[in-house]
ZADO-1210 file (C-alpha; in nm, 4 decimals, padded with zeros to 6 digits):
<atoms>
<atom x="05.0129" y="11.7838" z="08.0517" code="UNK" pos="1"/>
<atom x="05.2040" y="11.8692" z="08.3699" code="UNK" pos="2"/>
<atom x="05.5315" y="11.9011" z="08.4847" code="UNK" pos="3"/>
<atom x="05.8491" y="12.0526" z="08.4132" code="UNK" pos="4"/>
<atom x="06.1129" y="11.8988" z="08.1299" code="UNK" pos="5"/>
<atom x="06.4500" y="12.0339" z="08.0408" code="UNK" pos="6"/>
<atom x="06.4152" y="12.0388" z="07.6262" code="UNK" pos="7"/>
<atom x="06.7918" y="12.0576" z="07.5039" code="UNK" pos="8"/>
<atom x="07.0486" y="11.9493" z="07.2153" code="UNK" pos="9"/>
<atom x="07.2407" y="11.6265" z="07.2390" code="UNK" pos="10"/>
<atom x="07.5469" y="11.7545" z="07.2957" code="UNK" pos="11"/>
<atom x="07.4362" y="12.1086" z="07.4598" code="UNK" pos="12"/>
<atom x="07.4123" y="12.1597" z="07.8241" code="UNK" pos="13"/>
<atom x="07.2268" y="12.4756" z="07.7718" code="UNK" pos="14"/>
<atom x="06.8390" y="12.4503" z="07.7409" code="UNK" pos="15"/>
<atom x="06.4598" y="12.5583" z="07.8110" code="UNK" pos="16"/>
<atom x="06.2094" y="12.4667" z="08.1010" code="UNK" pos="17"/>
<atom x="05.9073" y="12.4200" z="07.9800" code="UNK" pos="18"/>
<atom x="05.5777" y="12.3289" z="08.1350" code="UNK" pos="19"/>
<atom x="05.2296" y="12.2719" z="08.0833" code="UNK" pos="20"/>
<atom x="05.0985" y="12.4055" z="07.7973" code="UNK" pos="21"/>
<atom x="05.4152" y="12.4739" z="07.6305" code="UNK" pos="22"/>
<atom x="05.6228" y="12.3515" z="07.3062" code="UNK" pos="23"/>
<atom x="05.9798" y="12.4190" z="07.2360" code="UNK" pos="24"/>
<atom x="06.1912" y="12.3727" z="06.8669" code="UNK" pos="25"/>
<atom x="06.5298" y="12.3411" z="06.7986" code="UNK" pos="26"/>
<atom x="06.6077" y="12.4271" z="06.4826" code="UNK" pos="27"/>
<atom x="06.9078" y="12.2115" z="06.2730" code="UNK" pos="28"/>
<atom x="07.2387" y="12.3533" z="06.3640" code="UNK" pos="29"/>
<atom x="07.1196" y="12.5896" z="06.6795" code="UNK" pos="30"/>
<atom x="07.2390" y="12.4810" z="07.0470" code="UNK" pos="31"/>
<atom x="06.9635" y="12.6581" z="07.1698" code="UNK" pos="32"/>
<atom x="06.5898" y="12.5579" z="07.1620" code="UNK" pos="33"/>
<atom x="06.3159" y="12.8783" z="07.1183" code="UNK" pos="34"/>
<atom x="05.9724" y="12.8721" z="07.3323" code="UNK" pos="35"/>
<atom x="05.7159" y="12.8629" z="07.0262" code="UNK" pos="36"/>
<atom x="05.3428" y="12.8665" z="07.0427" code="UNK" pos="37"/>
<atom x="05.2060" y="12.5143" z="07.0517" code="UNK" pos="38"/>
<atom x="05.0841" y="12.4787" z="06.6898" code="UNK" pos="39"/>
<atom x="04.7966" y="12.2624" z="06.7615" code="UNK" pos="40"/>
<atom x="04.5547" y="12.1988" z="06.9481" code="UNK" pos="41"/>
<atom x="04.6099" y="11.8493" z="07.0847" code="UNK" pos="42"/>
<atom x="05.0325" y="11.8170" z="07.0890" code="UNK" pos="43"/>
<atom x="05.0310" y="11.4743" z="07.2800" code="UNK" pos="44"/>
<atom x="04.7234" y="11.2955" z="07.0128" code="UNK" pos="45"/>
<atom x="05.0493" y="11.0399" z="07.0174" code="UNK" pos="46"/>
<atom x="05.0483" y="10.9580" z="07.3367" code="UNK" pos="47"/>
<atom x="04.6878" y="11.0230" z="07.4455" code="UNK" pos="48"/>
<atom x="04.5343" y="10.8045" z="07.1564" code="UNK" pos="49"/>
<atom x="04.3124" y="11.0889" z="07.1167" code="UNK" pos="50"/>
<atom x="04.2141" y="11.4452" z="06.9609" code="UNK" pos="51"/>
<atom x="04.0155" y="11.6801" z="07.1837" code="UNK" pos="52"/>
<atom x="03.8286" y="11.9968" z="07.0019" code="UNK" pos="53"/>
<atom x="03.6458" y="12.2791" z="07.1695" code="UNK" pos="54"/>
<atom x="03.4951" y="12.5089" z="06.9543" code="UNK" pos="55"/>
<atom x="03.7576" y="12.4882" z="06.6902" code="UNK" pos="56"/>
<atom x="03.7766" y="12.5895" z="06.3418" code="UNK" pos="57"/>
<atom x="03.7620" y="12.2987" z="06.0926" code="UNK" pos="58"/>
<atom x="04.0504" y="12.4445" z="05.9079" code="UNK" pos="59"/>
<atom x="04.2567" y="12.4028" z="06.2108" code="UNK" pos="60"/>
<atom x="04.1598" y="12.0574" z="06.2751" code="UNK" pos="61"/>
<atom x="04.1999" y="11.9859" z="05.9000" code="UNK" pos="62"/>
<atom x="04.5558" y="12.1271" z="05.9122" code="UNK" pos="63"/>
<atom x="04.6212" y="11.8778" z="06.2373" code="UNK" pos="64"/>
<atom x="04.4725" y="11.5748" z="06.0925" code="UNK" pos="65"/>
<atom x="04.6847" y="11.6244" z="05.7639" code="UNK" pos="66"/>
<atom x="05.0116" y="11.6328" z="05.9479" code="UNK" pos="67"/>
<atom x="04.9187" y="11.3746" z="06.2069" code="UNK" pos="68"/>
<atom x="04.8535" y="11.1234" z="05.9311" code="UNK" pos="69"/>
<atom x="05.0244" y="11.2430" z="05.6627" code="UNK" pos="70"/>
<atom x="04.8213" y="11.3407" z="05.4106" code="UNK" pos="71"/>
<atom x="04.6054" y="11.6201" z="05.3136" code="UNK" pos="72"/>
<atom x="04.2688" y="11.7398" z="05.4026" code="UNK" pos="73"/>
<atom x="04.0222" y="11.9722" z="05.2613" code="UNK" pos="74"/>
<atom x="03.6688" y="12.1156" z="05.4037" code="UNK" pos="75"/>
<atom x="03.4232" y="12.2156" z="05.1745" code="UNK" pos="76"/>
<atom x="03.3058" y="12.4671" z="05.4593" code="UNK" pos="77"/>
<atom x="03.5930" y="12.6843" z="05.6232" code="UNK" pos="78"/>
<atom x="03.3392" y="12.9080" z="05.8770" code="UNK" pos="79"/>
<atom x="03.2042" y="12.6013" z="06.0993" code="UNK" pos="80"/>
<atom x="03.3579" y="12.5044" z="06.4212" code="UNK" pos="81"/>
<atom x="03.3454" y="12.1979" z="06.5986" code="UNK" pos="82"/>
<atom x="03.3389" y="12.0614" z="06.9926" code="UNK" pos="83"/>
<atom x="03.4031" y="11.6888" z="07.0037" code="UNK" pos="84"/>
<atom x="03.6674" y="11.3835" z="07.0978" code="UNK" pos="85"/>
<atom x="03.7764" y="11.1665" z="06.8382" code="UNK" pos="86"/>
<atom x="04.0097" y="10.8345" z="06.8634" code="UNK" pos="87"/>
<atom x="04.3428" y="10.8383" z="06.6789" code="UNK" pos="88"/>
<atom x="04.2544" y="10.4764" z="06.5559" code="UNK" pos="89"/>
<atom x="04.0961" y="10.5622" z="06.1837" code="UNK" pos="90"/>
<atom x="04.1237" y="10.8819" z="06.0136" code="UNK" pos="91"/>
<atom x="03.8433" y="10.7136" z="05.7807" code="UNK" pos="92"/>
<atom x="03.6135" y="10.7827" z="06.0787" code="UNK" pos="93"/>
<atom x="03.7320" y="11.0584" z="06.2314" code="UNK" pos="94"/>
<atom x="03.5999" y="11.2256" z="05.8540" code="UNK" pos="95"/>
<atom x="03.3162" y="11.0473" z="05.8719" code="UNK" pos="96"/>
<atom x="03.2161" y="11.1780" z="06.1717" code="UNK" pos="97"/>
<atom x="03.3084" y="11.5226" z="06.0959" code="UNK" pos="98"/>
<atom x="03.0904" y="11.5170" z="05.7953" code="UNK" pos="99"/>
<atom x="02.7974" y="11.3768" z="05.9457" code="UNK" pos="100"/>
<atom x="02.8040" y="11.6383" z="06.2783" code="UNK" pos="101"/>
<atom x="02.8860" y="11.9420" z="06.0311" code="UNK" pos="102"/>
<atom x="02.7126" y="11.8400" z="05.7296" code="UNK" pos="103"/>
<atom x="03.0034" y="11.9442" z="05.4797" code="UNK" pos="104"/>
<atom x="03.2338" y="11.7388" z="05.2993" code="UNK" pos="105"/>
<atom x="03.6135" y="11.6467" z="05.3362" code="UNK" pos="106"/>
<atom x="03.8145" y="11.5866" z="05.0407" code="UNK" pos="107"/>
<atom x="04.1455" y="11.3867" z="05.0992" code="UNK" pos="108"/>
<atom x="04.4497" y="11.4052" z="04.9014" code="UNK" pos="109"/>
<atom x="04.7459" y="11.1524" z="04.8884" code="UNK" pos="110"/>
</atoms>
């Protein structure tokens, strides 16, 4: 959220600076990390306890919520967007609520 943090291999003493806003990968067998786009909205959900959407599309918070929790989430409407806070506590509610504010349904797959 703020800040500055080397991001490096174990055994490397080469790296990247990043800072807010930013995300970093290093790939299996590189020395080097690359500056990547963060890939999702809300990076730090771990940490934070929480997701954060403004004005997002539901695909994109269907695509975080299946790799936060491991499993895999569907929308039965792809065009709606959604502004709201959720807890990380119970994806069972976090769909809940999603359904109920957008009126669509969410299909979950194991």
């Amino acid at each position: 959220k703020s800040g500055k943090v080397m991001f490096k291999g174990k055994n490397s003493s080469k790296g990247i600076i990043l800072t807010k806003d930013m995300s970093g990968t290093l790939k299996h067998g590189n020395e080097m990390p690359e500056i990547t786009n963060a890939a999702f909205p809300n990076p730090s959900a771990w940490a934070t306890g929480k997701f954060v959407y403004k004005n997002t599309p539901i695909d994109a918070v269907m695509k975080e919520l299946s790799l936060y929790y491991g499993t895999s989430l569907y929308a039965s409407e792809h065009f709606k967007t959604i502004t709201a806070e959720f807890k990380t506590d119970s994806l069972d509610e976090i769909i809940s609520l999603i359904e109920k504010t957008l009126d669509i349904t969410i299909t979950k797959k194991d």
